[in-house]
C-alpha positions as CSV (number, residue, x, y, z in Angstrom):
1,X,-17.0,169.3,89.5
2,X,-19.7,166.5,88.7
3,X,-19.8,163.4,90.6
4,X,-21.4,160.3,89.0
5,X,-21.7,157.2,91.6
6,X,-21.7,153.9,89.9
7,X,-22.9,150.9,92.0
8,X,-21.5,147.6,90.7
9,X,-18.3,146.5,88.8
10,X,-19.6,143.4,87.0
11,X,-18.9,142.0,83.6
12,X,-22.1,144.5,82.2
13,X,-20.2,147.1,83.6
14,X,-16.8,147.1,81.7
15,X,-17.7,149.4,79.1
16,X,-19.9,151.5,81.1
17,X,-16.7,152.1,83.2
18,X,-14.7,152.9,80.3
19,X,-16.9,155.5,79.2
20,X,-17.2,157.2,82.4
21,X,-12.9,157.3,82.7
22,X,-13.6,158.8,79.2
23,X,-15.8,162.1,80.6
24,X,-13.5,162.0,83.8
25,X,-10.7,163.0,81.4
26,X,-12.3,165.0,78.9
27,X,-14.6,166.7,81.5
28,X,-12.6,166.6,84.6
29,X,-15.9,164.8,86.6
30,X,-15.1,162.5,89.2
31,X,-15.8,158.9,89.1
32,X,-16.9,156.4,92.2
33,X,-17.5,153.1,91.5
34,X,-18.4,150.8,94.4
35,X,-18.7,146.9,94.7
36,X,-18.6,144.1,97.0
37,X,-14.9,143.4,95.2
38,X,-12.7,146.3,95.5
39,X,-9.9,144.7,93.9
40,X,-12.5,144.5,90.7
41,X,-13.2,148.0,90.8
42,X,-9.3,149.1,90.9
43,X,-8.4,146.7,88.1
44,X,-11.2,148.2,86.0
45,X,-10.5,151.7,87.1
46,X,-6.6,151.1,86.3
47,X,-4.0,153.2,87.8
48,X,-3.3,156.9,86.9
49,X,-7.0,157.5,86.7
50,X,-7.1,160.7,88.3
51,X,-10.8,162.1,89.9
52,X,-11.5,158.2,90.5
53,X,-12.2,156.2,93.2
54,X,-12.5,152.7,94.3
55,X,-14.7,152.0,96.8
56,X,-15.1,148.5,98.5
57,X,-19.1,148.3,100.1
58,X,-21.7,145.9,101.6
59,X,-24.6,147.9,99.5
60,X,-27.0,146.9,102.8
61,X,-24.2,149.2,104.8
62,X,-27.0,151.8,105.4
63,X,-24.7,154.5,106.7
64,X,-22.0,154.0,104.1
65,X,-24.1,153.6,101.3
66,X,-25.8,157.3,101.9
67,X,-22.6,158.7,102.3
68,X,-21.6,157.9,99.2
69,X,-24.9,158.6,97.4
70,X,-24.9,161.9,99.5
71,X,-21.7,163.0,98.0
72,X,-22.7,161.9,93.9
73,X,-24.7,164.5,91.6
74,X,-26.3,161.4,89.6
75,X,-26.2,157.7,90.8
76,X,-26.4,154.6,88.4
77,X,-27.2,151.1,89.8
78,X,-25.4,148.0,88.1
79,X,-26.8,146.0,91.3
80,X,-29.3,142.8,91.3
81,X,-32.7,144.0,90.8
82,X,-33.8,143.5,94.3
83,X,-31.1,146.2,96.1
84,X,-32.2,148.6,93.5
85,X,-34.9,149.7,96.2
86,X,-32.4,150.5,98.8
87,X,-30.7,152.7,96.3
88,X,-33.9,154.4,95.2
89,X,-34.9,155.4,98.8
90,X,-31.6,157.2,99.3
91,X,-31.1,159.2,96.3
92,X,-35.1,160.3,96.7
93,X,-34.2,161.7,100.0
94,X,-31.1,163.2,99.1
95,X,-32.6,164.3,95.6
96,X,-29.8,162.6,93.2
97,X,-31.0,161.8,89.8
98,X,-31.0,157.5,89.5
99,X,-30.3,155.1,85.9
100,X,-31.1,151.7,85.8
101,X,-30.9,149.2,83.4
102,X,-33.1,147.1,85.2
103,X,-37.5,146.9,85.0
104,X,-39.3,149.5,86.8
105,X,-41.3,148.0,89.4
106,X,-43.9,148.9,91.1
107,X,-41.7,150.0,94.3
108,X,-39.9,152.5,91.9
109,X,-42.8,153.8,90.4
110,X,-44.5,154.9,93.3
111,X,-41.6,157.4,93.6
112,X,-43.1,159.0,90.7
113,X,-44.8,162.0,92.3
114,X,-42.4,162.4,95.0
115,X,-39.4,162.9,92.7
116,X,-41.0,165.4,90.4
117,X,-41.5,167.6,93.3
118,X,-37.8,167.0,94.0
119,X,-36.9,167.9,90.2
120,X,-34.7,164.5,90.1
121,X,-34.9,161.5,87.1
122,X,-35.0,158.4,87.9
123,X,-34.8,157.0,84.6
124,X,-35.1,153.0,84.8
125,X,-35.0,150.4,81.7
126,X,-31.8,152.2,79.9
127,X,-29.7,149.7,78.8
128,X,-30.2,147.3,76.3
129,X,-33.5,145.1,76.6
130,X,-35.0,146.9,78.6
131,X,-33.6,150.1,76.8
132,X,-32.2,150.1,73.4
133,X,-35.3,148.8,72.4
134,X,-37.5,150.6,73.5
135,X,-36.2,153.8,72.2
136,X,-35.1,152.4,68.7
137,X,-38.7,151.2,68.4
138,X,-40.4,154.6,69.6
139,X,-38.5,156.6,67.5
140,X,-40.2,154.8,64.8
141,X,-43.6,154.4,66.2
142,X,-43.9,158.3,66.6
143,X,-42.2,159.0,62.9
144,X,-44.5,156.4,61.3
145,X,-47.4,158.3,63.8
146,X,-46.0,161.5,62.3
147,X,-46.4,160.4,59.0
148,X,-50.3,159.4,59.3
149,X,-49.6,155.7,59.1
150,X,-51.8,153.2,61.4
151,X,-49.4,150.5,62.7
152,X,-51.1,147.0,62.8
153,X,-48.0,144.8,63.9
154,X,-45.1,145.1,65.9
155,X,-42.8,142.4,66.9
156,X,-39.2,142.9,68.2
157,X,-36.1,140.2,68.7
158,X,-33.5,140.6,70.7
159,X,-30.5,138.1,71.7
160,X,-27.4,137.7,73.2
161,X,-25.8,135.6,71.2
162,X,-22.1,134.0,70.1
163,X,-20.6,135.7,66.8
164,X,-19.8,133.7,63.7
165,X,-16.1,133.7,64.1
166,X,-15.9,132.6,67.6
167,X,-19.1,129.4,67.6
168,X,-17.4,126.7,67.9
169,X,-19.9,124.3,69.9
170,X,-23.4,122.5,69.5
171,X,-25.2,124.9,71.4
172,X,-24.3,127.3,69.2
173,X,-23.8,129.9,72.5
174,X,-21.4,131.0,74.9
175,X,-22.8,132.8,77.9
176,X,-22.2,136.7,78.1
177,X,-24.5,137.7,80.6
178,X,-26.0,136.8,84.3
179,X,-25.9,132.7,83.9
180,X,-29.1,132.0,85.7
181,X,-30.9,133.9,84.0
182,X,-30.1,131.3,81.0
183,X,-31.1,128.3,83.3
184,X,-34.8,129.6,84.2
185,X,-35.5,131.2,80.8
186,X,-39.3,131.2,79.9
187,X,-39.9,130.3,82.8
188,X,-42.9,132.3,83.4
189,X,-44.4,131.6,79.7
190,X,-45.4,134.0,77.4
191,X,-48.5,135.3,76.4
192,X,-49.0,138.2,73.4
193,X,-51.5,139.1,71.1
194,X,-51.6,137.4,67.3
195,X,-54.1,138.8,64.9
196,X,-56.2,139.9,67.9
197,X,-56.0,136.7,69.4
198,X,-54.3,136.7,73.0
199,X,-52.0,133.7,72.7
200,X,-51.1,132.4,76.1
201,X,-48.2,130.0,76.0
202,X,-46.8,127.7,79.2
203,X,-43.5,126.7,80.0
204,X,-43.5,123.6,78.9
205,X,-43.6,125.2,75.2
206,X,-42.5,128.3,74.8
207,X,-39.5,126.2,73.1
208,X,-41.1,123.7,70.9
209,X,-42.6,125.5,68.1
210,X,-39.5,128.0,67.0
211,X,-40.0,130.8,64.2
212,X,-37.2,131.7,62.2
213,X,-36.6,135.0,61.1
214,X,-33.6,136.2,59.1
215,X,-31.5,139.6,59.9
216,X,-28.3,140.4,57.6
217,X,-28.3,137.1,55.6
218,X,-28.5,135.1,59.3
219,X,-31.1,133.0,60.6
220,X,-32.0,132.9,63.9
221,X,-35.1,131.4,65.9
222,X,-37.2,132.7,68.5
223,X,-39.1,132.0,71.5
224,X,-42.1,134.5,73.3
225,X,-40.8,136.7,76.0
226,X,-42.9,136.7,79.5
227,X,-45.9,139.4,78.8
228,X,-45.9,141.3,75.6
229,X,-49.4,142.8,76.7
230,X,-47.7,145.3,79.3
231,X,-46.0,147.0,76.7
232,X,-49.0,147.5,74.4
233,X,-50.4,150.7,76.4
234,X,-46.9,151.7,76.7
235,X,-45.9,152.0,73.1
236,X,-49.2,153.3,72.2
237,X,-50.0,150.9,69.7
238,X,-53.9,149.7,71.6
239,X,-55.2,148.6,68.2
240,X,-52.4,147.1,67.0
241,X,-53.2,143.7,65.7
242,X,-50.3,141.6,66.3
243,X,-48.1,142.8,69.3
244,X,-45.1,140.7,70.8
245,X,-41.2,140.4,72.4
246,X,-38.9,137.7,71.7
247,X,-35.4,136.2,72.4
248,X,-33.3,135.4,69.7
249,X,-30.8,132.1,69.4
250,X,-29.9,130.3,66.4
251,X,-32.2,127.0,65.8
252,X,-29.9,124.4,67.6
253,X,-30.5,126.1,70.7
254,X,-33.9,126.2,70.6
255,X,-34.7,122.6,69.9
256,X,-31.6,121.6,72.6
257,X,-33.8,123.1,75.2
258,X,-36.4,122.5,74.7
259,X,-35.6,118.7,75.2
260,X,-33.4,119.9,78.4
261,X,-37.2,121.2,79.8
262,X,-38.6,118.1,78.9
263,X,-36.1,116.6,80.8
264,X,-36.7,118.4,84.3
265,X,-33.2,120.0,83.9
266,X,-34.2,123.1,84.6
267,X,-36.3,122.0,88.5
268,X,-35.4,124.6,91.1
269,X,-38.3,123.0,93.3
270,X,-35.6,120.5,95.3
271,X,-32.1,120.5,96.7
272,X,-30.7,117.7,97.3
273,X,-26.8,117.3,99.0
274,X,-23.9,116.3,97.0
275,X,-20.8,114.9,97.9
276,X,-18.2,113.1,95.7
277,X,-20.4,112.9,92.6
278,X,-19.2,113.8,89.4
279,X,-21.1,116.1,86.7
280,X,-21.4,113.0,84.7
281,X,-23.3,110.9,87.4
282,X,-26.0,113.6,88.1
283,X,-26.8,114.4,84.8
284,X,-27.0,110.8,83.6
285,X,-29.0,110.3,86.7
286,X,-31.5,112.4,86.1
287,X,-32.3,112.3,82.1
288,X,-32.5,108.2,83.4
289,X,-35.6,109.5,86.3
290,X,-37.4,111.6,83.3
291,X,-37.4,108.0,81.3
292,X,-34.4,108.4,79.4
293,X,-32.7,110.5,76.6
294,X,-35.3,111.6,73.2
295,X,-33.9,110.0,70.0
296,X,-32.0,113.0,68.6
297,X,-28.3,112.5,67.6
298,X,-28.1,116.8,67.7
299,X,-29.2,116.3,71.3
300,X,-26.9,113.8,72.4
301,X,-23.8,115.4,70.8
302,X,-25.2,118.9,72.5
303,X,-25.2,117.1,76.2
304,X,-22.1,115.1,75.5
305,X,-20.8,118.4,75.3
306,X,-22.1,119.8,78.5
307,X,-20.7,117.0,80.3
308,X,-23.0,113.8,79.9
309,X,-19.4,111.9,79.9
310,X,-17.7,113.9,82.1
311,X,-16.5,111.7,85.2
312,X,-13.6,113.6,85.7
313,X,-15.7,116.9,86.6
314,X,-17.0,116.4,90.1
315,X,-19.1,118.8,91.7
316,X,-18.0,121.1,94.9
317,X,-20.0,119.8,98.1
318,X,-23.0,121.3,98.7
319,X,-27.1,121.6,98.2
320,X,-28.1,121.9,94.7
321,X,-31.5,122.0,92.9
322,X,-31.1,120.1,89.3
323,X,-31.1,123.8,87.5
324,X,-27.9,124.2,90.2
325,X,-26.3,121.6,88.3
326,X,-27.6,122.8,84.7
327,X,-25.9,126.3,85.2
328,X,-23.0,124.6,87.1
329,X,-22.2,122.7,83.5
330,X,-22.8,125.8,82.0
331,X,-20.7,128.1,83.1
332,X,-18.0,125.5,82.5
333,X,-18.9,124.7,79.3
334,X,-20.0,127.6,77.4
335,X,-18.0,130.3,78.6
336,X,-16.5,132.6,76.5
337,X,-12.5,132.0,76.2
338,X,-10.4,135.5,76.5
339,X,-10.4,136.3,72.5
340,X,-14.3,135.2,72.1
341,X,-16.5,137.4,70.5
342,X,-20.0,137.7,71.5
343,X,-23.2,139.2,69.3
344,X,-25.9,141.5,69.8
345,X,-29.0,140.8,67.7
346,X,-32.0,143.2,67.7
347,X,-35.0,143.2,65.3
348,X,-37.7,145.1,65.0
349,X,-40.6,144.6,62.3
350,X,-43.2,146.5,61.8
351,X,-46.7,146.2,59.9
352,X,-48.3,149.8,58.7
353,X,-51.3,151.4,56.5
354,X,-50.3,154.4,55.2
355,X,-52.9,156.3,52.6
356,X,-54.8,152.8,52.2
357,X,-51.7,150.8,51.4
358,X,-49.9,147.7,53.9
359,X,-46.0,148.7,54.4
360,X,-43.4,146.4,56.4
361,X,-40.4,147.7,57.8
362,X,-37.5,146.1,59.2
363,X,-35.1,148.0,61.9
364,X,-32.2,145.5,62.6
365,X,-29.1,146.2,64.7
366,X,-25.8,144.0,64.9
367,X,-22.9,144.9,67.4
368,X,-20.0,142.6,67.9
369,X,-18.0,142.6,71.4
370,X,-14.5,143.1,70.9
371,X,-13.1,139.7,73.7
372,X,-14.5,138.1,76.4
373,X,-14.1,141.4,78.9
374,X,-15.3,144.1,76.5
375,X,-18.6,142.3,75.2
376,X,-21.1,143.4,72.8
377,X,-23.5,142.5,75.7
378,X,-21.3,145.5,78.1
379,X,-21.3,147.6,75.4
380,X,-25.0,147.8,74.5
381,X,-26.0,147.3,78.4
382,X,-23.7,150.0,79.7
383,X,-22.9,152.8,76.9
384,X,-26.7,153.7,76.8
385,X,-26.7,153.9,80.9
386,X,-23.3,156.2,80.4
387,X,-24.9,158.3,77.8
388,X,-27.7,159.1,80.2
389,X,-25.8,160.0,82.8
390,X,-23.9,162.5,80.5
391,X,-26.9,164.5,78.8
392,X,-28.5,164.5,82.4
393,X,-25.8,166.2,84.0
394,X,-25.4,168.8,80.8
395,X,-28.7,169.8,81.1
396,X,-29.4,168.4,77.8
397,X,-32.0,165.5,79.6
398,X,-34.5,168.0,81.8
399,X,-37.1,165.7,82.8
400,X,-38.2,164.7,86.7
401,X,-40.0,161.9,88.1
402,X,-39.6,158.2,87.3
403,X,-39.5,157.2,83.6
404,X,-38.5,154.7,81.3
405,X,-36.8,156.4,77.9
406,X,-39.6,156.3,75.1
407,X,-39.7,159.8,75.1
408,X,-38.3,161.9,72.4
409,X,-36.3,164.4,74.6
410,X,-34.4,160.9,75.8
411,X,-34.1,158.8,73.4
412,X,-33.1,161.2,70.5
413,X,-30.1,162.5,72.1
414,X,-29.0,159.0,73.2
415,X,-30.0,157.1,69.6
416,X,-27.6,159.6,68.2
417,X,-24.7,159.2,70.4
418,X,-25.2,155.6,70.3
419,X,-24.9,155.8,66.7
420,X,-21.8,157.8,67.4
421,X,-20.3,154.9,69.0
422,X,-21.4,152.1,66.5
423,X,-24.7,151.3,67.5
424,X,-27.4,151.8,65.1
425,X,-30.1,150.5,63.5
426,X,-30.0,149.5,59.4
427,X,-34.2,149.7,58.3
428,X,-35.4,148.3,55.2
429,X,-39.0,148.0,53.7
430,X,-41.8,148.4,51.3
């Protein structure tokens, strides 16, 4: 019998859960899924699971966490980025093959040598971005390769966003995935290359000078993720001319926040203590110290909405940075009610010469969640980790060593199960 370990029962988890109960049943494997919250893990589990179980765990429990890694085949980490390490260590010395969906650092990638002499994978960057895009855009990179054609641009969009049916607010978004993350967005700029010009963007404006593109009839805007240039030598594309990673939101968004930066809504860089003070006060407080609100009736009507006249929302007691507050108001204002439907936009567009003639190509994918538990953000995060884990353990995936899947032997196999399961990518061009 295979045993597949999952560590983490979060909201990005749901569907990967589901999918694993799913080769329990059909394949008689056994399931263990672990968390801080043990009560998560049996409601997601359910009851009459058989060949499951829940498992309560401090992950920094040295002893218990290698007992349970010890007793898994293949291990998949749903955990913050920075336990992924602890994780790592054990299932190199017990030699358990390792998914992520989270970056491969340079911590994991050190393991590279050591777990190719083991024979294990520990295949990092599989779910959705990281993951999904890089093997829907390598699987065109090598065909177009294949075909003789020199590629000369390459940009790809990806978003989390809110679908049609269920936006019903300023912002335009409801939050389906780790709510931070929102608040310090951009954070670290952007920089990419633009006609063979590296364009190096700060903070302060990754925001303010949106591009629209347009993907089934919708448009959508976009904003420079962190450093394109690192995935240049990865993609092979060297001499490609244009090369860069976005985030997608609809245009409201975009120009909402890019006043809330202005603003100083965002600041992490003091915590102050709070006591009997309602949402209302702070926020009014503060856009007062940055000299008041812009002249923008969207913008008022978008803060309005996040609680600028909120007095009866006070905030819990406690030390909190002004991006505290920020996600605070989030996460009670744009959360997604129980019958909500979140959206999964990717784009990819491509510039080519092929026999002396320019070519475009567009590679678009829209998945819709199904509520507020099964999102399109868990399905496209999770079902790609869950695939893995199946083709590894069939023998179908044969690869050691640490990788990230924009290989063929990974990401053929998994872009057609995915495509199986309603994910897949509609292309059009000239």
């Amino acid at each position: 019998m295979k045993t597949i370990l999952l560590f983490g029962a979060g909201k990005s988890a749901t569907v990967l859960i589901d999918y694993l109960l799913s080769l329990s049943a059909g394949k008689g494997w056994k399931i263990m899924v672990a968390d801080a919250d043990k009560q998560r893990v049996e409601e997601k589990l359910g009851t009459n699971t058989p060949n499951t179980e829940a498992i309560g765990i401090d992950i920094t429990d040295t002893d218990k966490r290698g007992d349970l890694i010890s007793r898994a085949d293949l291990v998949i980490s749903m955990m913050p980025p920075t336990l992924h390490l602890l994780i790592a260590q054990d299932c190199l010395k017990m030699k358990k093959h390792l998914l992520t969906a989270s970056y491969a650092d340079d911590s994991i990638k050190a393991m590279n040598k050591e777990a190719k002499e083991k024979g294990i994978l520990m295949l990092c960057e599989m779910g959705l971005d990281p993951g999904i895009d890089h093997m829907s855009a390598m699987h065109i990179i090598h065909r177009l390769q294949q075909q003789g054609a020199t590629i000369t641009s390459f940009k790809s969009h990806c978003g989390g966003l809110v679908a049609p049916e269920s936006d019903n607010n300023p912002w335009h978004y409801k939050i389906s995935w780790n709510p931070r993350n929102v608040v310090t967005a951009g954070k670290s700029g952007a920089i990419y290359r633009e006609h063979n010009q590296i364009i190096e963007i700060p903070y302060e404006k990754v925001f303010s000078n949106p591009v629209v593109v347009e993907v089934e009839g919708v448009t959508y805007s976009y904003y420079a993720n962190r450093n394109s240039l690192s995935y240049i030598p990865l993609y092979g594309l060297e001499n490609v001319q244009t090369f860069v990673r976005t985030t997608l939101r609809y245009p409201d968004y975009m120009s909402g926040w890019n006043n809330i930066i202005k603003l100083g809504l965002t600041d992490e860089s003091e915590k102050v203590h709070i006591k009997n003070d309602s949402l209302a006060n702070f926020l009014n407080r503060k856009i007062e110290e940055a000299g008041g609100m812009p002249d923008d009736n969207l913008f008022l009507t978008q803060m309005n909405y996040l609680g600028l006249n909120d007095n009866a929302t006070l905030l819990p007691e406690g030390n909190y940075s002004t991006a505290d507050v920020l996600q605070f108001a989030l996460e009670k204002k744009l959360v997604l009610s129980r019958d909500d439907k979140d959206m999964i936009v990717m784009l990819h567009e491509f510039g080519y010469v092929i026999n002396g003639q320019q070519h475009t190509l567009q590679s678009s994918l829209v998945v819709k969640g199904k509520d507020s538990l099964r999102t399109a953000m868990a399905k496209t995060v999770g079902l790609p980790l869950g695939i893995a884990a199946k083709l590894i353990l069939e023998g179908v995936i044969k690869i050691s060593g640490v990788h990230v899947p924009i290989l063929p032997e990974i990401y053929n196999p998994v872009l057609n199960e995915l495509s199986a399961n309603g994910i897949s990518f509609n292309e059009k061009g000239n």
